[in-house]
C-alpha positions in Angstrom: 161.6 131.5 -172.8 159.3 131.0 -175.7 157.5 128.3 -176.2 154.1 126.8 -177.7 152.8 126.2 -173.8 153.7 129.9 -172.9 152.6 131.1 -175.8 148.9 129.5 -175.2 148.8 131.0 -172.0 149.2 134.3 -173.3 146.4 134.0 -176.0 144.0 132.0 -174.1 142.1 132.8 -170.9 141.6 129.2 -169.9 143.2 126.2 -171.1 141.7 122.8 -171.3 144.0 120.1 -170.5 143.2 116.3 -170.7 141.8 113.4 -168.3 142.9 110.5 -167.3 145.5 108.3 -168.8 145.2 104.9 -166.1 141.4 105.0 -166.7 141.3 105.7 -170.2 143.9 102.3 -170.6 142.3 100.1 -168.5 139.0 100.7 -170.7 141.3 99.1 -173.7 142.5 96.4 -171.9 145.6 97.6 -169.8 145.9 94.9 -167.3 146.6 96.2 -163.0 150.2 95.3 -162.4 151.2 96.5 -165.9 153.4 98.8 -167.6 151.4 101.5 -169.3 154.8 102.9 -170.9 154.9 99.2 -172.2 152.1 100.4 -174.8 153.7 103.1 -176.4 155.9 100.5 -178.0 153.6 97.6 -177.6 150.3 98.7 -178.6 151.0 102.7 -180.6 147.4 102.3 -182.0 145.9 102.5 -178.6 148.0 105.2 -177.9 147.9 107.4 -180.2 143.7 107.0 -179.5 144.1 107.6 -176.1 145.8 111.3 -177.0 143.2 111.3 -180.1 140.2 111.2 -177.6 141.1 114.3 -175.8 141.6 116.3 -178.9 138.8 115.4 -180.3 136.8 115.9 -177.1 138.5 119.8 -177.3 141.3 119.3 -175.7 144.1 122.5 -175.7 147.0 119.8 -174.5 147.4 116.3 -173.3 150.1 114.5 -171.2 152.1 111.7 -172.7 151.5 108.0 -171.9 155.1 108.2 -169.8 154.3 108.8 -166.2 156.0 106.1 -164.8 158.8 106.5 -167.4 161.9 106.9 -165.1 164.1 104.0 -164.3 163.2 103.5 -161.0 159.4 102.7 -162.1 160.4 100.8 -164.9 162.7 98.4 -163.1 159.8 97.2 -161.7 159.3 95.2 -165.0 162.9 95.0 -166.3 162.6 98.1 -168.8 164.6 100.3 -167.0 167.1 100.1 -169.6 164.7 101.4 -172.0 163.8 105.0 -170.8 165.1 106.8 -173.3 163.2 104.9 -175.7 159.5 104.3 -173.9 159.7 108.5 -173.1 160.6 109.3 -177.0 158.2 106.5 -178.6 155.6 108.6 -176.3 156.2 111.8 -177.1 156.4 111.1 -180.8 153.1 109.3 -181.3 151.6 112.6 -179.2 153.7 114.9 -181.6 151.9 112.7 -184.6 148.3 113.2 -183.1 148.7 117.1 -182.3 150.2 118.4 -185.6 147.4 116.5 -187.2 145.0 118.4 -185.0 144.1 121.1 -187.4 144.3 123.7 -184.6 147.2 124.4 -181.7 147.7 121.3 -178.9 149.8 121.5 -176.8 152.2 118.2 -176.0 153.3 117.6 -172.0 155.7 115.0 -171.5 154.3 113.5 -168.2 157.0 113.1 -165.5 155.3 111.4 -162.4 156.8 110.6 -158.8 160.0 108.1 -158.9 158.5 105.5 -156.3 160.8 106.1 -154.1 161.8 108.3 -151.0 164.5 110.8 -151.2 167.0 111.2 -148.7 166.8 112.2 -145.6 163.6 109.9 -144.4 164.5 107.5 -147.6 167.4 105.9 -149.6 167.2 107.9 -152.4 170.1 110.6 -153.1 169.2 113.9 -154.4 172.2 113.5 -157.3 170.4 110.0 -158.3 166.9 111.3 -159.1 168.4 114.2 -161.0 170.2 111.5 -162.9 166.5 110.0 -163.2 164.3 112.8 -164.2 167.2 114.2 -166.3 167.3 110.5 -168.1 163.3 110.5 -168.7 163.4 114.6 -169.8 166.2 114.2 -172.0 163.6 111.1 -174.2 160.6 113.6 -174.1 162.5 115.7 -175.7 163.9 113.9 -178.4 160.4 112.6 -178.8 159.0 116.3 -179.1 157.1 117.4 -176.6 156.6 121.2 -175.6 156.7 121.2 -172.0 157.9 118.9 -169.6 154.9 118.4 -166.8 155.4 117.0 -163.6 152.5 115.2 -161.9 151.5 113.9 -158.1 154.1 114.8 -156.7 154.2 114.7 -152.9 157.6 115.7 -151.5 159.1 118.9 -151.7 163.0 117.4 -152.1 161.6 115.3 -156.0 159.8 118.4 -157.1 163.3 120.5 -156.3 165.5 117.2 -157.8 163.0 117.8 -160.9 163.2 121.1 -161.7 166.9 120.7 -161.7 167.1 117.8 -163.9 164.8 119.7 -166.5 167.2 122.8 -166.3 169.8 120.3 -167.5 167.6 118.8 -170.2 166.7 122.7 -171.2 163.3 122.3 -171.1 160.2 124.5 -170.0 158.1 122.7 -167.7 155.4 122.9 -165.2 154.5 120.6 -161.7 151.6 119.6 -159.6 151.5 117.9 -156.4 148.7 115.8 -154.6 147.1 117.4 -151.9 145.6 114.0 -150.8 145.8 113.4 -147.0 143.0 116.3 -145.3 144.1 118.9 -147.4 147.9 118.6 -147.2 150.5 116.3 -149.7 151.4 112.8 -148.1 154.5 114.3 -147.0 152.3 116.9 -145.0 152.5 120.1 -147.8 149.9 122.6 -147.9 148.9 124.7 -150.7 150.9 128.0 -148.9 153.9 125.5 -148.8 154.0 124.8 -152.1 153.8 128.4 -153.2 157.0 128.9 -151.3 158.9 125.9 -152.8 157.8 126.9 -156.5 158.7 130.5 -156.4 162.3 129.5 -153.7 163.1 127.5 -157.0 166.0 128.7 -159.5 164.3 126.8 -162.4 160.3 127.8 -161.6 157.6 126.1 -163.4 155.6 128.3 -166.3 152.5 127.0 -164.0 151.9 124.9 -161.0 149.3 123.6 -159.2 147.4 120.4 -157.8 145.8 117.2 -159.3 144.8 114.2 -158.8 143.6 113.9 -154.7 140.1 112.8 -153.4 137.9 114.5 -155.6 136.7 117.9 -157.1 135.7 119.5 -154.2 139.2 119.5 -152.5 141.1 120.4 -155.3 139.3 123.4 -155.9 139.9 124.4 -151.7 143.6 123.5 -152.6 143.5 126.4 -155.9 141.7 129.0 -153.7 144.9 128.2 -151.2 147.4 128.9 -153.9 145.4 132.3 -155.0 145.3 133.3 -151.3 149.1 133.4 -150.7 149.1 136.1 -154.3 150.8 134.0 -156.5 151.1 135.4 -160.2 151.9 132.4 -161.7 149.5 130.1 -163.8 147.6 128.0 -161.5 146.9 124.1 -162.9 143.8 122.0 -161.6 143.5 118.7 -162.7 141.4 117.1 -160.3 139.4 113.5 -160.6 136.1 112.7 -161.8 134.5 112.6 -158.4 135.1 110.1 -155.5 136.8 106.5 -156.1 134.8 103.6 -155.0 134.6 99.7 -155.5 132.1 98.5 -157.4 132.3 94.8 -158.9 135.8 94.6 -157.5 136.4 97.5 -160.1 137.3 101.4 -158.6 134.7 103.5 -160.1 134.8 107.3 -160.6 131.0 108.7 -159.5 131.8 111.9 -161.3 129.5 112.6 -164.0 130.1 114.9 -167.2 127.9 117.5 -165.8 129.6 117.2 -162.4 132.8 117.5 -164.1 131.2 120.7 -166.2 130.6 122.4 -162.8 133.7 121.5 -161.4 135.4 123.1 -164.8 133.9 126.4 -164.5 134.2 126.8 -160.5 137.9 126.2 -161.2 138.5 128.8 -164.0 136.5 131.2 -161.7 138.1 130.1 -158.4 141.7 131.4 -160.3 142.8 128.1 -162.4 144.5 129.1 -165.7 144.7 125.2 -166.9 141.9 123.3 -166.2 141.6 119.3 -166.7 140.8 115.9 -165.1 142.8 113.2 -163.3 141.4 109.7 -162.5 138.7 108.6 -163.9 137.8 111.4 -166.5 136.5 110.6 -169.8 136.1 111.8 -173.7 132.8 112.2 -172.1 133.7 114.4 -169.5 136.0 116.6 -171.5 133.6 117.4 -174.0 130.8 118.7 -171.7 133.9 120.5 -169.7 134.9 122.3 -173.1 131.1 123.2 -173.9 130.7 124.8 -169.8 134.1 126.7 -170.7 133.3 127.9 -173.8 129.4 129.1 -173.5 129.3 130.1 -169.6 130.7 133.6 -168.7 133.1 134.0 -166.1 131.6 134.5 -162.3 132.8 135.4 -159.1 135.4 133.4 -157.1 133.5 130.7 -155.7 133.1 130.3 -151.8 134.2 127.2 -150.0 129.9 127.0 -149.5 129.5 127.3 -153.4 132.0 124.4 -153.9 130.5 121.9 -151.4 126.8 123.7 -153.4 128.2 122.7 -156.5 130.3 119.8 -156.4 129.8 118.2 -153.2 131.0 118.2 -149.5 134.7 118.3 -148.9 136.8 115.0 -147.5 138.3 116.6 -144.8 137.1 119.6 -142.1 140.0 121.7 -143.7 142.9 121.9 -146.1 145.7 121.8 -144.2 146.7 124.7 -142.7 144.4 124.8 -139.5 141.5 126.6 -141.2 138.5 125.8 -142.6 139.0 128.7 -145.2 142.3 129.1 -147.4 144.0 132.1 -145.6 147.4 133.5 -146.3 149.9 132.2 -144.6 150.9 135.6 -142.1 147.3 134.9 -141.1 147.9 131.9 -139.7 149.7 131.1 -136.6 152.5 128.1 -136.5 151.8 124.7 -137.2 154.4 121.9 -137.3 154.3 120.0 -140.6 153.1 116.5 -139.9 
């Protein structure tokens, strides 16, 4: 399948995706407990410079303002009768920004988790977050977006329930889960697992990966896990701008631009074809990430030692899988999932 996000990943080595959306919204006045799809109707200015600050700052792509766009999110505030709209309105005022971009940007229609837990641990049937997903996918792509990207994703059975619902929508997509909890997803995925799931799938992702989590460190331990089991397929980092903390009764990201540099470049040359932020990462941060991408030359894969060197030590003694190194998975013996 053809498409303006496969096609960038055949003509560019490294792509730069964008940072953070919650952050970014919060800076303009988004209130906690609100709606952020609420803007896209209710605010389009602030919107549309939300999307404008990544390009500007050199950003290749940037996800829509729709993460918590499916019904089940927006019930939460009695909009879930307006998914269809809130996904399109956000995809249109991103398809407005990038083909005023004067270059190629790419638009990803954010899909994030549905809240709830899918059957058998939780309520949630497998048909109904099809229905879900295939409801939200179906408004992206009125509204114009390129690729359909799922985001922070923890369980295995809503990234399967996804990629069906975007086969039904037709759409290309790609998917990243949160490797959160010492390495592995809340619902106990490593980075080996999720190889598995992604290539088990009928409907694969163009890429995959990880973002959000604790900070860069781990995210880049979770990419040199994907690259250890031989995946081919593009690898996605999108970690946040260092470690969350309160300050002032405010979370604050410690992660400054020329952390975030570093952390750019380690994951291009740790095997990371897209390369972005998550929480907490800035116009500010983009720009110096572009500059690090664009003027340093590739290096060797970095060790787990050049990471902790780099960016700072890791959150947990591991990743996951029972090693302090990311091994393949026939190197490993048994571990129950927890």
């Amino acid at each position: 399948m053809t498409n303006a996000f496969s096609e960038m990943l055949d003509t560019k080595d490294v792509i730069l995706a964008d940072g953070a959306t919650g952050t970014n919204l919060f800076n303009m006045g988004l209130q906690s407990g609100d709606a952020p799809e609420l803007w896209n109707t209710d605010e389009p200015a602030k919107i549309t410079a939300l999307y404008q600050g990544s390009v500007d700052a050199g950003s290749d792509m940037f996800l829509t303002n729709t993460f918590g766009g499916t019904a089940s999110r927006l019930k939460l505030h009695n909009a879930q009768s307006r998914v269809r709209e809130l996904n399109r309105v956000g995809a249109e005022i991103g398809r407005d920004v990038a083909d005023k971009a004067g270059r190629k940007v790419v638009v990803a229609g954010s899909v994030g988790p549905t809240g709830e837990i899918l059957e058998p641990v939780g309520s949630l049937t497998h048909e109904l977050a099809v229905e879900m997903f295939h409801e939200q996918a179906d408004g992206l792509k009125e509204g114009g977006v390129d690729v359909l990207w799922l985001e922070t994703i923890s369980a295995p059975e809503e990234y399967r329930a996804a990629a069906e619902a975007f086969a039904l929508a037709d759409m290309p997509w790609a998917g990243t889960m949160s490797f959160d909890t010492a390495g592995r997803t809340m619902m106990g995925l490593t980075s080996a697992d999720m190889v598995q799931l992604v290539e088990s799938l009928p409907n694969p992702p163009l890429a995959f990966g990880a973002n959000c989590g604790v900070g860069a460190s781990d995210i880049l331990r979770t990419v040199l896990g994907f690259v250890a089991q031989g995946t081919e397929r593009p690898i996605i980092s999108k970690g946040n701008a260092g470690i969350p903390k309160y300050v002032d009764g405010h979370i604050h990201y410690d992660g400054t631009p020329e952390l975030m540099a570093e952390y750019a470049v380690l994951a291009r040359d740790a095997g990371a074809r897209i390369v972005g932020g998550c929480c907490g990462t800035m116009p500010e941060h983009l720009r110096m990430m572009r500059d690090a991408l664009d003027t340093r030359p590739r290096g060797d894969r970095p060790t787990l030692e050049q990471i902790v060197d780099k960016l700072g030590a890791f959150s947990s003694a591991s990743d996951g899988t029972g090693e302090d190194t990311a091994e393949p998975r026939e190197r490993r013996g048994r571990r129950r999932r927890g």
